[in-house]
C-alpha positions as CSV (number, residue, x, y, z in Angstrom):
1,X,5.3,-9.3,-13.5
2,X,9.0,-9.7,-12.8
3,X,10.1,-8.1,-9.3
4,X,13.0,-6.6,-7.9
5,X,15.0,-8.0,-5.3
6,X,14.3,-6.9,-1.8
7,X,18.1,-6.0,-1.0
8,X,20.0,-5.1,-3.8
9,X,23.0,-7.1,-1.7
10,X,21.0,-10.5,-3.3
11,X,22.1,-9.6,-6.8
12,X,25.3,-9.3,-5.9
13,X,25.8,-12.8,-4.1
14,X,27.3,-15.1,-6.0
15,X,26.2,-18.3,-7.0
16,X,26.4,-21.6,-6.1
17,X,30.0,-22.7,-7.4
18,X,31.2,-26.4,-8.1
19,X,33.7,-28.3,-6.1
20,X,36.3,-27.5,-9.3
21,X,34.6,-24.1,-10.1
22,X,36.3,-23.6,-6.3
23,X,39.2,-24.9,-6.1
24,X,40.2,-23.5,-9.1
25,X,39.5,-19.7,-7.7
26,X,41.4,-20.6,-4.4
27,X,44.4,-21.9,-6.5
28,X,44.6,-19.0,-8.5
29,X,43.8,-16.9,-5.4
30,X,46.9,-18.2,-3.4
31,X,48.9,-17.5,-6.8
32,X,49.1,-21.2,-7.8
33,X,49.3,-22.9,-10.2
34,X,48.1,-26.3,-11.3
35,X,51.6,-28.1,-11.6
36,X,52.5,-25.9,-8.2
37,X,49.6,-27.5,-6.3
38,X,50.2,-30.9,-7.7
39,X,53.8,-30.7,-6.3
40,X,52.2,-29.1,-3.0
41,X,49.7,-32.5,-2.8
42,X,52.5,-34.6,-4.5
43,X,49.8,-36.1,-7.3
44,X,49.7,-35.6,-10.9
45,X,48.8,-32.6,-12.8
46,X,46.1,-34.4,-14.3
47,X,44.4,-34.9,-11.3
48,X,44.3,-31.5,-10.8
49,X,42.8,-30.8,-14.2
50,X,39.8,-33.0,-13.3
51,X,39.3,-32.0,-10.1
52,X,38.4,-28.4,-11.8
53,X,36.4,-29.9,-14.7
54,X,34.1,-31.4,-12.1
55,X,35.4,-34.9,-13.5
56,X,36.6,-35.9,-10.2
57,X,36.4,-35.4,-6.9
58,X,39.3,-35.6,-4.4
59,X,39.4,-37.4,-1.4
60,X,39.0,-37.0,2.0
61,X,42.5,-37.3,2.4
62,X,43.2,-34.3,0.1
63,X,40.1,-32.7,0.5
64,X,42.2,-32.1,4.0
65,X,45.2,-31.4,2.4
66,X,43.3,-29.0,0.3
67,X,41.5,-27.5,3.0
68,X,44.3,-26.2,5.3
69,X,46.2,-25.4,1.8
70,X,43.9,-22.7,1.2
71,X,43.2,-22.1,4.8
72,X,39.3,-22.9,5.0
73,X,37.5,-25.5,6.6
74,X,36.5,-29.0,4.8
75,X,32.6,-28.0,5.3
76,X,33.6,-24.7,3.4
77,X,35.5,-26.0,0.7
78,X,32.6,-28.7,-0.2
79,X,29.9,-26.1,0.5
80,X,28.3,-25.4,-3.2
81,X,27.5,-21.1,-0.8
82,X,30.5,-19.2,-0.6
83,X,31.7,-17.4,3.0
84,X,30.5,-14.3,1.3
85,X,27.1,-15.4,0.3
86,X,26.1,-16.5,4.4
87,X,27.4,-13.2,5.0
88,X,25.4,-11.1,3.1
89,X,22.2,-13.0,4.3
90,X,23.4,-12.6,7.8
91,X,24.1,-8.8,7.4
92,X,20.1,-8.4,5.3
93,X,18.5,-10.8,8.1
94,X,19.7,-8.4,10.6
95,X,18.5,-5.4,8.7
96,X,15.2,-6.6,8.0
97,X,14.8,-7.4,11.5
98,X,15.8,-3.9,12.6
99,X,13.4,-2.3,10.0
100,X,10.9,-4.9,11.3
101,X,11.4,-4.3,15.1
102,X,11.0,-0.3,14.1
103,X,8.2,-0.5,12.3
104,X,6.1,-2.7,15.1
105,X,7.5,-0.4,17.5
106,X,9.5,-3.0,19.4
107,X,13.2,-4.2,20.4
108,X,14.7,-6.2,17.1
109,X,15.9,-9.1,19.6
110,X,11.8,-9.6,19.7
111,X,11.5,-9.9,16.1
112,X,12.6,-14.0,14.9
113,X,12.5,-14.5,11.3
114,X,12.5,-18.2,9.9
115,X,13.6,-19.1,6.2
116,X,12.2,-22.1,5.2
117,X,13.7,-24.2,2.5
């Protein structure tokens, strides 16, 4: 028996997304492109290219550069969840725990909800 999603918010968050599946949105995000960011981090081109295929992986160094490039944090830009992602859990934890709290008949900062992984 296949089930629906509890929140129809989960089909909608995106999923995980490599290093290079990344960068390469932010790049063309900020209007970029590769030979522009390669001038930007003064390195080749090439690096660039397999930095998107996922057939290298900056580092730390540019991961820095990168970083303040695009204007995220490190931890985000290495993060395989996008921003958008933790906030749609947030936004159906709090939900759930208002429905929850009504339907006891209590206050929702009584209700705790753990997610184990």
């Amino acid at each position: 028996m296949i089930h629906s999603p509890i929140d129809p918010m989960i089909e909608e968050s995106p999923a995980l997304e490599t290093l290079g599946a990344r960068l390469a949105r932010l790049r063309r995000t900020q209007g970029l492109s590769k030979t522009d960011l390669a001038d930007r981090l003064a390195i080749s081109v090439t690096a660039i290219c397999h930095w998107e295929q996922d057939r290298s992986r900056p580092k730390a160094a540019r991961l820095q550069a990168l970083s303040q490039l695009f204007g995220i944090s490190t931890a985000d830009l290495l993060s395989g969840e996008s921003v958008t992602a933790r906030q749609n859990l947030a936004e159906l934890v709090a939900r759930t725990r208002a429905e929850i709290a009504r339907a006891a008949g209590t206050n929702p900062s009584k209700v705790r909800i753990v997610i184990e992984m």
